[in-house]
py3Dmol code that shows the C-alpha trace and the ligand (Angstrom):
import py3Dmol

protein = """\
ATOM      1  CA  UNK A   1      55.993  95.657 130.367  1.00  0.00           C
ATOM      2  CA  UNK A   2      53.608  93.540 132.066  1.00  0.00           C
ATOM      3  CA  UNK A   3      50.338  93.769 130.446  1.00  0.00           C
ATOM      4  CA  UNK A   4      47.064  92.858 131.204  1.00  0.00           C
ATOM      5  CA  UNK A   5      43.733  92.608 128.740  1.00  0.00           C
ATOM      6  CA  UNK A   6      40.952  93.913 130.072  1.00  0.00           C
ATOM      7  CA  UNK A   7      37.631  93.023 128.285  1.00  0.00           C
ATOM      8  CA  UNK A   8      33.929  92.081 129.075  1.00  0.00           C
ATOM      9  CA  UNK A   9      30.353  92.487 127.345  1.00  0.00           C
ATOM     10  CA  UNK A  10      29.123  95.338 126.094  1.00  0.00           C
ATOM     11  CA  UNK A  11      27.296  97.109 129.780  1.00  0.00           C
ATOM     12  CA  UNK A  12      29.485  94.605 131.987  1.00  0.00           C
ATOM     13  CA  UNK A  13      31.440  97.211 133.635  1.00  0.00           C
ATOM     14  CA  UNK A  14      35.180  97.520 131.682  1.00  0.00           C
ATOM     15  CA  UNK A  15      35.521 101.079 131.846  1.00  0.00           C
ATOM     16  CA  UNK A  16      33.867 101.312 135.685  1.00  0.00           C
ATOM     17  CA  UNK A  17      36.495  98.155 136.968  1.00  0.00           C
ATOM     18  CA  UNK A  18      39.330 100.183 134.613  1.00  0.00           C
ATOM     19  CA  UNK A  19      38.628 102.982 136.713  1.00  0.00           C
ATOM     20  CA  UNK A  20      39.037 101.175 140.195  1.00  0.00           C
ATOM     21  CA  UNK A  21      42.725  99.944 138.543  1.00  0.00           C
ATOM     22  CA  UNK A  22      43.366 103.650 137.576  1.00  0.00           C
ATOM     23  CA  UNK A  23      43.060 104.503 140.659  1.00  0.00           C
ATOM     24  CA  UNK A  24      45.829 102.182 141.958  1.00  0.00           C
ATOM     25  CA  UNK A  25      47.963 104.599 139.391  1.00  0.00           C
ATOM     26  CA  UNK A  26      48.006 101.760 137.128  1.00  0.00           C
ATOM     27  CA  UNK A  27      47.920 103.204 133.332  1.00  0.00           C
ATOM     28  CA  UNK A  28      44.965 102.511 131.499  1.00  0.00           C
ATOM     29  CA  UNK A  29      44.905 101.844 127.773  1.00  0.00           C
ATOM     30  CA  UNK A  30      41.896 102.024 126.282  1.00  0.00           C
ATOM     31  CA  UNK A  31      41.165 100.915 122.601  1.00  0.00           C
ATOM     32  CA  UNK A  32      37.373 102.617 122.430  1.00  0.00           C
ATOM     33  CA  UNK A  33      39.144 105.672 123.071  1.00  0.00           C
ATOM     34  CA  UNK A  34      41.541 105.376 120.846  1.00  0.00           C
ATOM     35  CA  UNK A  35      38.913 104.516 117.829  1.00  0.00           C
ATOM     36  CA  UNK A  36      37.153 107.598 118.817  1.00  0.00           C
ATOM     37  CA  UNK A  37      40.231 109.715 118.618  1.00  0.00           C
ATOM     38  CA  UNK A  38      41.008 107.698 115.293  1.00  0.00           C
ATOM     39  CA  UNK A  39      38.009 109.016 113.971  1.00  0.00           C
ATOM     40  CA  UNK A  40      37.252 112.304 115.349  1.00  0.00           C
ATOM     41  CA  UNK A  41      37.723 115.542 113.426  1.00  0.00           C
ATOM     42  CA  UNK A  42      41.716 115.290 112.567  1.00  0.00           C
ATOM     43  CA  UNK A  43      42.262 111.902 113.527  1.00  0.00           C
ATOM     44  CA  UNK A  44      44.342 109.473 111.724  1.00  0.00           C
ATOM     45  CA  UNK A  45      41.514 107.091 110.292  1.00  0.00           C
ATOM     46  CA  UNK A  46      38.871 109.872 108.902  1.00  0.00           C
ATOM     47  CA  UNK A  47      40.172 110.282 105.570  1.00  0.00           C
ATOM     48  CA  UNK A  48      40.592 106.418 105.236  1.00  0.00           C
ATOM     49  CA  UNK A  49      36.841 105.424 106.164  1.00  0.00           C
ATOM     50  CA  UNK A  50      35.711 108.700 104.013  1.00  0.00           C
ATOM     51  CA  UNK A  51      37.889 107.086 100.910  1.00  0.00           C
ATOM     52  CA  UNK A  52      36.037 103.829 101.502  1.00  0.00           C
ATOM     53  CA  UNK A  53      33.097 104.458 102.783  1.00  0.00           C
ATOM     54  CA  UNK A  54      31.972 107.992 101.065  1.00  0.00           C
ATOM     55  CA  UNK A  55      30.473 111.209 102.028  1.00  0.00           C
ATOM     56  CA  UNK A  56      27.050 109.675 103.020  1.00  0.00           C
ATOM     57  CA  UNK A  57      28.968 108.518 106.550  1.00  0.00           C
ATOM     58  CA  UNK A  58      29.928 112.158 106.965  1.00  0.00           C
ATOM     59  CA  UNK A  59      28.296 114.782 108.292  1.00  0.00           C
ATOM     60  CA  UNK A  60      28.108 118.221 106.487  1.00  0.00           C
ATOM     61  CA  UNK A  61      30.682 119.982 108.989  1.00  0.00           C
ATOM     62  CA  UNK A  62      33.365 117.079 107.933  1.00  0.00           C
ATOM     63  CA  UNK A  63      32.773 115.315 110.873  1.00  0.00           C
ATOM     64  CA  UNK A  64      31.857 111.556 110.856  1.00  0.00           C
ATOM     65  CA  UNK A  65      28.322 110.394 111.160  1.00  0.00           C
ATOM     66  CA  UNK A  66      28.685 107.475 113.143  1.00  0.00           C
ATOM     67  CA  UNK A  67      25.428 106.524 113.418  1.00  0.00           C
ATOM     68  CA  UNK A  68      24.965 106.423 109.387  1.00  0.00           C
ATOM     69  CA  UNK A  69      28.707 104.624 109.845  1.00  0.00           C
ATOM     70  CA  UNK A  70      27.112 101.988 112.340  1.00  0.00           C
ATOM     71  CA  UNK A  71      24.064 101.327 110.675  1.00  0.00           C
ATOM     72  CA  UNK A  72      26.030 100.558 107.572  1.00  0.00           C
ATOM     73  CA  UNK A  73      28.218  98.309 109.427  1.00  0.00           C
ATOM     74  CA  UNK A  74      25.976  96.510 111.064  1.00  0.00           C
ATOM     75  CA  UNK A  75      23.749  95.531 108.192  1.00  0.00           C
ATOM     76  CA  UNK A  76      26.682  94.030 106.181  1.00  0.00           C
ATOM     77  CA  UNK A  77      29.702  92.131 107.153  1.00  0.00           C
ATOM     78  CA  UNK A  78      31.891  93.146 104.254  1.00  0.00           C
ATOM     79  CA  UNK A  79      31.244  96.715 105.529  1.00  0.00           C
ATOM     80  CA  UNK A  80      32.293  96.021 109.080  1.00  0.00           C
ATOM     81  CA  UNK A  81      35.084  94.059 107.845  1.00  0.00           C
ATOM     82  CA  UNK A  82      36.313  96.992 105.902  1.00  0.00           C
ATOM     83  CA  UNK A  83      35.875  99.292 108.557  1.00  0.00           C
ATOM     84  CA  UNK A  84      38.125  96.640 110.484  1.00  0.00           C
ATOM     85  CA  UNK A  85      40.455  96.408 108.321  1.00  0.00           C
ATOM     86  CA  UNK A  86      41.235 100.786 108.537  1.00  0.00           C
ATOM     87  CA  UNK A  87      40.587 100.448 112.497  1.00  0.00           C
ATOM     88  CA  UNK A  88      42.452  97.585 113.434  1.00  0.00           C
ATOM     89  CA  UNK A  89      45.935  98.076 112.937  1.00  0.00           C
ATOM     90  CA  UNK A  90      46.101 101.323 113.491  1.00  0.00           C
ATOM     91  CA  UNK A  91      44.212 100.889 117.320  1.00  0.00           C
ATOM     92  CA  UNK A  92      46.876  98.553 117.561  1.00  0.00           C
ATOM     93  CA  UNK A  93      49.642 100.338 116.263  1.00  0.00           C
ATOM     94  CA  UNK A  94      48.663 103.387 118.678  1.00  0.00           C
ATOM     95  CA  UNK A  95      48.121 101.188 121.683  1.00  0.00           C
ATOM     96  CA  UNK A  96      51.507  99.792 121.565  1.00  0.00           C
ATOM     97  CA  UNK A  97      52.997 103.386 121.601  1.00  0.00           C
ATOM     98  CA  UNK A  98      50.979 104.055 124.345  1.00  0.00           C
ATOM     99  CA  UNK A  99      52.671 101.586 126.430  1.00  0.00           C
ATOM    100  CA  UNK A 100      55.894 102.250 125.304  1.00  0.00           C
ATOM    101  CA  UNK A 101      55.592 105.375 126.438  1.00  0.00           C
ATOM    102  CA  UNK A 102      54.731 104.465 130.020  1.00  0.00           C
ATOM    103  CA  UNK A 103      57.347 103.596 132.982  1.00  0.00           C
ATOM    104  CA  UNK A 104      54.886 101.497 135.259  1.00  0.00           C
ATOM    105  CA  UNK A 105      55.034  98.066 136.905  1.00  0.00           C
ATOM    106  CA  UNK A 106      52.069  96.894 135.064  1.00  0.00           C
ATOM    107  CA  UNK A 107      49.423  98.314 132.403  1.00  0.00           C
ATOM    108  CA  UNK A 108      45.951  97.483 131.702  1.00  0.00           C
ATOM    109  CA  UNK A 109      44.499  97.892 128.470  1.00  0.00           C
ATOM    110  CA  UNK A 110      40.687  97.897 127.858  1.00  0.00           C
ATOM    111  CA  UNK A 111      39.962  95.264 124.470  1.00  0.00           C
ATOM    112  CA  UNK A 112      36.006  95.092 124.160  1.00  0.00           C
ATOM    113  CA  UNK A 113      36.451  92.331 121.441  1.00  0.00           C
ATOM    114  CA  UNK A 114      39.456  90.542 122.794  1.00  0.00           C
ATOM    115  CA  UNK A 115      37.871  87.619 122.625  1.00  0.00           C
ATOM    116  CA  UNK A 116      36.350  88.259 119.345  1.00  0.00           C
ATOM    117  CA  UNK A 117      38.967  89.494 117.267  1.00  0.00           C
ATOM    118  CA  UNK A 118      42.229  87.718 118.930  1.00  0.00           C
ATOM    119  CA  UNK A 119      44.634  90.112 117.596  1.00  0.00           C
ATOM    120  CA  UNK A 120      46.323  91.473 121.394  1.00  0.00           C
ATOM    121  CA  UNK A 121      46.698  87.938 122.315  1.00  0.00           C
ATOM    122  CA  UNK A 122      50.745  87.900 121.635  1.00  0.00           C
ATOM    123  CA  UNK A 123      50.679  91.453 123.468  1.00  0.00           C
ATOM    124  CA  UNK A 124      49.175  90.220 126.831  1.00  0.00           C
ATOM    125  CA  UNK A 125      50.956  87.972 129.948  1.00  0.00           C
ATOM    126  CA  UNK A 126      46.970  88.008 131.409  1.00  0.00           C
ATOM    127  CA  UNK A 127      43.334  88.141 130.539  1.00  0.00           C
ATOM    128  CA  UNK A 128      40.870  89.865 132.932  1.00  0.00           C
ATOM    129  CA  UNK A 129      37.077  89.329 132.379  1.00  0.00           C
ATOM    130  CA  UNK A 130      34.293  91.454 133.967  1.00  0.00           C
ATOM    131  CA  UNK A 131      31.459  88.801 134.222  1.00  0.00           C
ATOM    132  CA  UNK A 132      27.368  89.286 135.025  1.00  0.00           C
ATOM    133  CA  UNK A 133      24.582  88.005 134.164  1.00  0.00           C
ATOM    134  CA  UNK A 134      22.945  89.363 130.534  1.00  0.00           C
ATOM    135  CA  UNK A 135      20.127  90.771 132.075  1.00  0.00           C
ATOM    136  CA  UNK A 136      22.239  93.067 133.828  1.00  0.00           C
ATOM    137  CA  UNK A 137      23.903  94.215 131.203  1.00  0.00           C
ATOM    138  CA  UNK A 138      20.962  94.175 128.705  1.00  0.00           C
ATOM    139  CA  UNK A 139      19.489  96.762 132.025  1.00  0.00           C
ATOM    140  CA  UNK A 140      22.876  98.973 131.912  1.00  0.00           C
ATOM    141  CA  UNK A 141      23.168  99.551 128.729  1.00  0.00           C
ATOM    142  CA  UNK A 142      19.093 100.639 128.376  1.00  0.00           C
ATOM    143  CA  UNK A 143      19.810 103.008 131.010  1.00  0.00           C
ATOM    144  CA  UNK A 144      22.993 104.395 129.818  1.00  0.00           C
ATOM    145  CA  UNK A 145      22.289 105.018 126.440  1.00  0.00           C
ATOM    146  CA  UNK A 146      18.385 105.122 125.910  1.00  0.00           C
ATOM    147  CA  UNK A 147      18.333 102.516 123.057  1.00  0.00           C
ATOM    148  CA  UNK A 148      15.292  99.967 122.892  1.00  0.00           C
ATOM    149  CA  UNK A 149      15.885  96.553 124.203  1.00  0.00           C
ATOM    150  CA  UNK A 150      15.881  94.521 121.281  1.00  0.00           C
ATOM    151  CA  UNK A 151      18.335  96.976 119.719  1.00  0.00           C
ATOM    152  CA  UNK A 152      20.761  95.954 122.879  1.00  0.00           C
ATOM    153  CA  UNK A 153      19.789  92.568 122.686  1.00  0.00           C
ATOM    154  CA  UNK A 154      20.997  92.646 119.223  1.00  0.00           C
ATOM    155  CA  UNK A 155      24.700  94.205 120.142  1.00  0.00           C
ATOM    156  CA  UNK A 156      25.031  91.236 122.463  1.00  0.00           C
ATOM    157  CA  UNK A 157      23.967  88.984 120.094  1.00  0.00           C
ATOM    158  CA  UNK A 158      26.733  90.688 117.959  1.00  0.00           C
ATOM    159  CA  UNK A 159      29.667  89.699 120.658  1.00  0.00           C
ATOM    160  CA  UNK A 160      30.787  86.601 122.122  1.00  0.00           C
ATOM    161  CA  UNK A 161      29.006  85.314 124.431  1.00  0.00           C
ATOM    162  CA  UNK A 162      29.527  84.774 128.575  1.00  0.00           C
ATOM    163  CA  UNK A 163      30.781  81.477 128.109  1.00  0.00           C
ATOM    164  CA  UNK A 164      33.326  82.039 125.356  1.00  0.00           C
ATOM    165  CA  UNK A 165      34.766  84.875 126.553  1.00  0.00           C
ATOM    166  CA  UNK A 166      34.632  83.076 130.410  1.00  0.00           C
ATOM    167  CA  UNK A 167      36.518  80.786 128.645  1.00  0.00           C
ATOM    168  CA  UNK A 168      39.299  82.659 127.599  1.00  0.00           C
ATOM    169  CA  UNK A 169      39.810  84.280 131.442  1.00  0.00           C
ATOM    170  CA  UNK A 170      42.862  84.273 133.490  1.00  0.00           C
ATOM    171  CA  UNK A 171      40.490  86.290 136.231  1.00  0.00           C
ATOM    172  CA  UNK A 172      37.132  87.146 136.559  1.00  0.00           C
ATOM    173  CA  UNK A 173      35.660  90.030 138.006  1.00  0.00           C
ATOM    174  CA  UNK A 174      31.843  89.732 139.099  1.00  0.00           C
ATOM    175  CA  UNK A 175      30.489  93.235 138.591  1.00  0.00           C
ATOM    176  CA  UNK A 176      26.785  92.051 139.729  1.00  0.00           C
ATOM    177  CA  UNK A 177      26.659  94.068 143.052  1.00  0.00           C
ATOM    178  CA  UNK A 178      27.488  97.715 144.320  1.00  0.00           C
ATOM    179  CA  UNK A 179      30.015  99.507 142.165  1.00  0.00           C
ATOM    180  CA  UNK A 180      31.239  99.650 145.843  1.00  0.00           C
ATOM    181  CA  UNK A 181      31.934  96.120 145.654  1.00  0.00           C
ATOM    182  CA  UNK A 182      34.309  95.950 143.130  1.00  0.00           C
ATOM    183  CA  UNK A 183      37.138  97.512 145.387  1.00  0.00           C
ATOM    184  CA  UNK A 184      38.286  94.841 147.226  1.00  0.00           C
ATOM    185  CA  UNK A 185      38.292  92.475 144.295  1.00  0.00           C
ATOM    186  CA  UNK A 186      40.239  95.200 142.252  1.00  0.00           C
ATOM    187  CA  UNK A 187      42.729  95.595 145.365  1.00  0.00           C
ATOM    188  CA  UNK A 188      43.752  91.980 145.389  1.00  0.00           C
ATOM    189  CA  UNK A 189      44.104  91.541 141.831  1.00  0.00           C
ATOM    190  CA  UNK A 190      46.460  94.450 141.723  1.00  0.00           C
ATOM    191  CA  UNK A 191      48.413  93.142 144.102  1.00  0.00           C
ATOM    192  CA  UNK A 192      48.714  90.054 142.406  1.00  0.00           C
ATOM    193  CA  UNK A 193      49.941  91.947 138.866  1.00  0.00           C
ATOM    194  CA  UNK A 194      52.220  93.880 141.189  1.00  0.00           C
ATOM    195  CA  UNK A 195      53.962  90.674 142.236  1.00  0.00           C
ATOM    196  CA  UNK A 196      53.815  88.747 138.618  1.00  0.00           C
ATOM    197  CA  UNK A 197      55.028  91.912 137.253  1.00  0.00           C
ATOM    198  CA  UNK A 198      57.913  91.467 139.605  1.00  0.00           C
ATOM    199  CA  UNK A 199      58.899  88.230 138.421  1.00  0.00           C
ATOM    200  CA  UNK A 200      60.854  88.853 135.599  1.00  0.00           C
ATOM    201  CA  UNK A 201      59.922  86.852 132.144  1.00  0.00           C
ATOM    202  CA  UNK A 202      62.209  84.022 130.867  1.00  0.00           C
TER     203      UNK A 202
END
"""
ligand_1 = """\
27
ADP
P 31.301 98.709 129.808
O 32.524 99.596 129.803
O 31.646 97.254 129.987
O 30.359 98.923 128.666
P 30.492 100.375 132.039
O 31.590 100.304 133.042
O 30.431 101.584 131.170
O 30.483 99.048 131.135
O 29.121 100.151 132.783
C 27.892 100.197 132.079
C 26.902 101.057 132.831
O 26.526 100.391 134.018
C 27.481 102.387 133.230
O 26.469 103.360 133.152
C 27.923 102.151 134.665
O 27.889 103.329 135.427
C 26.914 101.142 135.162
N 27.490 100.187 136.119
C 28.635 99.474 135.985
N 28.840 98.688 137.045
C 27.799 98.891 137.891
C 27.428 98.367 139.169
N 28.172 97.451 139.806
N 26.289 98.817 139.727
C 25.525 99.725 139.097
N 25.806 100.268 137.891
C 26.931 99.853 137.290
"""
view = py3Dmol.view(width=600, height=400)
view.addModel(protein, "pdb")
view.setStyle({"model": 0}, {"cartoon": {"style": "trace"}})
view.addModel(ligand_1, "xyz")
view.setStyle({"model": 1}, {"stick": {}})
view.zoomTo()
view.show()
């Protein structure tokens, strides 16, 4: 199936331009979701990252601490690489029965660290970037989630940056104005998948 990559900094507006797609009908995959079902209670990664990672990134209902879990990341890149290395394939794995299980003319599927990790690349006929400024999204994030601003500063400082991941675009989206805004932008890209997706692959 025709597939499309959606990604974008942290606060750019994925999931907000996913949900203009979605409601085209296009199917949305999204691979933050997925990690949180991966590791919420039941889900197919707990008992991995508890094996590797120990009872001090759980909390005392069984649950995972993911704070603890992201502070211990985030201080050591062996950690995060081993928490990669449990998350990765398995995101993947579940992503591409996702889409297998769809009928649609195209899909979308949300990668925050497409450019970062490069491991959807051989999956995807299209990369879509949601673009603005680092202020704004330094401003979004604040709001949304009610961390400091050097702690955001820092989670940008963690990803690629505009340029790279600019870089790596088939289409842009510029989320800087109205949420509003993004509809007629959204509308004509659709369109356009609807008509590559048409053309059938040699
Ligand atoms: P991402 O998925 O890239 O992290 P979101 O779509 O969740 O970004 O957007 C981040 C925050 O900014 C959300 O709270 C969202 O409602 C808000 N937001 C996104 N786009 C706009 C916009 N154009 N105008 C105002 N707020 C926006």
């Amino acid at each position: 199936m025709f597939t499309v990559g959606l990604t974008g900094g942290i606060g750019s507006g994925k999931s907000t331009v996913a949900d203009c797609f979605a409601a085209h009908g296009v199917p949305v995959i999204d691979t933050d979701v997925i990690a949180r079902d991966l590791t919420a209670p039941g889900g197919a990664a707990l008992e991995a990252i508890r094996a590797v990672f120990g009872e001090t990134v759980m909390r005392a209902d069984g649950t995972l601490d993911r704070a603890a879990l992201r502070r211990r990341v985030f201080a050591d890149t062996g950690e995060r690489r081993r928490l990669e290395a449990i998350l990765h394939p398995r995101i993947r794995r579940a992503v591409e029965q996702a889409r297998a299980a769809l009928t649609a003319s195209y899909v979308l599927i949300v990668i925050p660290l497409l450019v970062e990790t490069d491991g959807y690349r051989d999956l995807l006929n299209r990369v879509l970037v949601v673009d603005c400024p680092e202020e704004l999204q330094i401003a979004r994030v604040m709001a949304r989630s009610g961390l400091a601003r050097d702690e955001v500063v820092a989670m940008l400082a963690a990803q690629a940056g505009r340029v790279q991941r600019l870089a790596a675009a088939d289409d842009v989206i510029v989320n800087t104005a109205s949420p509003e805004a993004l509809r007629s932008p959204v509308a004509a890209l659709h369109r356009r998948y609807q008509t590559l997706a048409s053309v059938p692959s040699p």
